[in-house]
Every structure is written in C-alpha cells, then in structure tokens.
C-alpha positions in Angstrom: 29.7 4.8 -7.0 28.4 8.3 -6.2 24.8 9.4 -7.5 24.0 13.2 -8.1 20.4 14.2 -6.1 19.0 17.4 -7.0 16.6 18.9 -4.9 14.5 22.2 -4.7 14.1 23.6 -1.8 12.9 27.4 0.0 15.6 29.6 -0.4 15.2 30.5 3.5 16.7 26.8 3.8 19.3 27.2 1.5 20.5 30.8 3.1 20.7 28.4 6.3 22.6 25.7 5.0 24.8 27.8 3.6 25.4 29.8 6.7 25.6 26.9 8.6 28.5 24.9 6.1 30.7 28.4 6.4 30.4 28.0 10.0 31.7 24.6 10.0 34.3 25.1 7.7 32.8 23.5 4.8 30.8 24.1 1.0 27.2 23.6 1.2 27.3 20.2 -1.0 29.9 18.5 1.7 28.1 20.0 4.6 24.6 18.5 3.8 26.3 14.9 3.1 27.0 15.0 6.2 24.2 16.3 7.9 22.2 13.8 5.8 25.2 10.6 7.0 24.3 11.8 10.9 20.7 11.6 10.4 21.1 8.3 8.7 23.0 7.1 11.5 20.9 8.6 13.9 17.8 6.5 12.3 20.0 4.0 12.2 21.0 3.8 16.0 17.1 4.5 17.0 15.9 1.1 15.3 18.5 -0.6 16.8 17.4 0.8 20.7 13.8 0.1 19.7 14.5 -3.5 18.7 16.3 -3.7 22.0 13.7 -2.5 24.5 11.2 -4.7 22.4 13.8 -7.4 23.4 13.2 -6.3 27.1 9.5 -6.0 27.2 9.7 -9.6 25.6 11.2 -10.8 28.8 14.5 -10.9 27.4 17.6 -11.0 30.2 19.2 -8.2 31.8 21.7 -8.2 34.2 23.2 -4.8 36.6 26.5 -3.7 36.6 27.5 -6.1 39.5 26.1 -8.4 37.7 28.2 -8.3 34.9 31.3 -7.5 36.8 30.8 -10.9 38.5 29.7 -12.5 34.7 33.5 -11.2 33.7 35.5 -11.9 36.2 36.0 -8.3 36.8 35.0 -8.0 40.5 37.8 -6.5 42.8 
C-alpha cells in the first residue's frame, strides 16, 4: 500500500527538482521517488560495506583473487 508524504520545502529546491525531473524525462512526484529509492539503497549498500570491513578488522578471512580461483576450481 502507498502512503501520501507531504513536505514543505524552499522553493529554490523545488525550482531544482523540477528542473532536474524535466531533464530526466519525468514529473517531479516520480522523480523524487526515485531519487529518495537510490538514496535508500545507497544507505542501504553503505551498512552493508561497514558491517563487512568490521568483519575484516575482526580478523575475519580473506582470500586474493588466486586465491579464490584455486578455492573454485577455476585456475587455467
């Protein structure tokens, strides 16, 4: 189910955003969904590469490419 945000914001930003959406192609309400989806993922895929270099620091294994090629069978 969708849910209707309203927001207020300077109407610098909204000249912007609706500049930018005719750019791409797109009405300002589309556009910011998904600007807002990309940051989300963005966030998203951040936590994700800072739980993973925790990981590391932690002392948790890595291995090179040859490594891995070797790992997989994948060596020539």
């Amino acid at each position: 189910m969708n849910k209707r945000v309203t927001i207020e914001m300077p109407d610098e930003m909204h000249k912007l955003i609706a500049e930018y959406a005719a750019q791409a192609g797109a009405e300002p309400d589309a556009y910011m969904m998904e600007v807002l989806e990309q940051h989300l993922e963005d966030l998203h895929d951040i936590a994700l590469a800072e739980a993973a270099m925790e990981r590391i620091r932690n002392g948790e294994r890595t291995y090179t490419w040859n490594e891995m090629e070797r790992e997989l069978g994948l060596e020539d």
